[in-house]
C-alpha positions in Angstrom: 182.0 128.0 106.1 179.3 126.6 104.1 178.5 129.6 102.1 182.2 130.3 101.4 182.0 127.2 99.0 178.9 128.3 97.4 180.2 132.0 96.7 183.4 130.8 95.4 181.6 129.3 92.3 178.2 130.1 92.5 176.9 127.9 89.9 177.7 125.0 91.9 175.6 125.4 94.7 172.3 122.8 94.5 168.3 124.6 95.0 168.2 122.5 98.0 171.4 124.0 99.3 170.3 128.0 98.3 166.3 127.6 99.3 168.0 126.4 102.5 170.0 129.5 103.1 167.6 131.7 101.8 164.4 130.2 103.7 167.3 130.5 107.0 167.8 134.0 106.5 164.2 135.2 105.4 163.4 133.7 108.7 166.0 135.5 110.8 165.3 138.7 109.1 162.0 138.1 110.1 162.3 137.4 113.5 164.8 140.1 114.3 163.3 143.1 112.2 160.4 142.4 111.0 158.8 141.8 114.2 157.5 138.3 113.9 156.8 135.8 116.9 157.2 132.0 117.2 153.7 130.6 116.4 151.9 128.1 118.4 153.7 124.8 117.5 151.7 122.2 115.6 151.1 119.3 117.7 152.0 116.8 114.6 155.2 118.6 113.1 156.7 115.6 111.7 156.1 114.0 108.4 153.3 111.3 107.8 155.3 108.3 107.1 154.2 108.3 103.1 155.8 112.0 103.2 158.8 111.0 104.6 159.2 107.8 102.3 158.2 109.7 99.3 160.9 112.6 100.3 163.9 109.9 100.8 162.3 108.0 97.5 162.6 111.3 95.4 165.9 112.5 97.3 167.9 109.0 96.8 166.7 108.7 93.3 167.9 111.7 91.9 171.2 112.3 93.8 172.4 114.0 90.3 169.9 116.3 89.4 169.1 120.1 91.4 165.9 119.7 93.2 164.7 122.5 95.5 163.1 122.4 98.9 159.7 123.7 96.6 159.8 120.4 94.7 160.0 118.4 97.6 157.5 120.3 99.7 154.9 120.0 97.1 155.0 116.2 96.5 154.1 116.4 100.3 151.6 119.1 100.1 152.9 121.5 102.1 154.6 124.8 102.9 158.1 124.9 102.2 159.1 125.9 105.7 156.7 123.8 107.6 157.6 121.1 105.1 161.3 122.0 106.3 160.1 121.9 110.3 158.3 118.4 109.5 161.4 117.1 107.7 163.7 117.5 110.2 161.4 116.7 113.6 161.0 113.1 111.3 164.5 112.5 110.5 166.4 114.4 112.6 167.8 116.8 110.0 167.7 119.3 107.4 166.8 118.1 103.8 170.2 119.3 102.7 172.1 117.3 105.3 170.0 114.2 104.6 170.6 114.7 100.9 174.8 115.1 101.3 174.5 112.2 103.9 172.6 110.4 101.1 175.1 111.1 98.2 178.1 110.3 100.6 176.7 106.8 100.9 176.3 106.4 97.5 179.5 107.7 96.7 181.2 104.9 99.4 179.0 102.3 97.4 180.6 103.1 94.0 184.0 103.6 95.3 183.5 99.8 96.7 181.9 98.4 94.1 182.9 100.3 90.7 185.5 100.8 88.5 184.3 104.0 88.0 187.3 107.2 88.2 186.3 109.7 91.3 185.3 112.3 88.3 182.5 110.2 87.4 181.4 109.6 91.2 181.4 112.5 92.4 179.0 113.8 88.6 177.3 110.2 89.6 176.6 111.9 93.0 175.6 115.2 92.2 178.6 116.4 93.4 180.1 119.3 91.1 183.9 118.3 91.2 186.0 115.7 92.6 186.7 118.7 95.0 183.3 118.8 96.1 182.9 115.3 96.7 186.1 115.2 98.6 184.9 118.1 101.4 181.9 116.4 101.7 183.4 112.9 102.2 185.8 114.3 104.2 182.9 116.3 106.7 180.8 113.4 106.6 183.2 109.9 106.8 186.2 111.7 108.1 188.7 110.8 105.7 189.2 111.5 102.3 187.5 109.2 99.6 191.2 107.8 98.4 191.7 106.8 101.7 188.7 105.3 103.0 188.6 103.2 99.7 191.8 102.2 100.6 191.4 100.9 103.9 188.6 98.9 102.8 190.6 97.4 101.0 189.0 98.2 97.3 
């Protein structure tokens, strides 16, 4: 359901959210025809704790802009996918979900705290349309943004 979003406007769709398909399917293609086996698990797999701050740091502080997993796995100095295996043993989950967790929160924020239209959110956000922002919302909080912003009584 994820990727119907993505190929219905293409241009939309974040690095983070395409190197995270693409580093998924290069894996499974791997694994199921290229004949490659599960490597002996690293007995440190997580982030050190400066990785995992400087991730969040870089992450949080440009919600707008299109990083890719790349960008984040070199300011760790590391691999993309064991950057991506590191990530998620440290935090629980993928870069992309942290990241749309990250600009939900940011998005509740504004809608509390701003005068701002949800146009100018959601762009704030790095969402591409209000419609984007709204599925999101929606998947993350469980109610539309409208909503929740009216319960809180904003």
């Amino acid at each position: 359901m994820a990727l119907l979003a993505a190929f219905e406007n293409p241009a939309t769709a974040g690095k983070l959210f395409v190197d995270h398909v693409a580093l998924a399917l290069n894996t499974h293609f791997a694994y199921a025809y290229g004949g490659m086996r599960a490597a002996a698990r690293d007995a440190r797999p997580s982030l050190a704790p400066w990785q995992e701050r400087r991730c969040e740091e870089l992450m949080s502080d440009n919600l707008a802009k299109d990083l890719s997993l790349g960008d984040l796995a070199k300011e760790c100095r590391l691999s993309v996918g064991r950057f991506v295996r590191a990530f998620k043993q440290s935090t629980g989950e993928a870069p992309y979900r942290w990241l749309l967790k990250r600009r939900v929160e940011t998005a509740k924020e504004m809608l509390l705290f701003s005068e701002l239209a949800i146009q100018e959110i959601a762009i704030a956000c790095g969402f591409a349309d209000p419609r984007r922002l709204t599925r999101a919302f929606t998947a993350v909080v469980g109610t539309a943004p409208e909503v929740w912003q009216r319960h809180r009584g904003a």
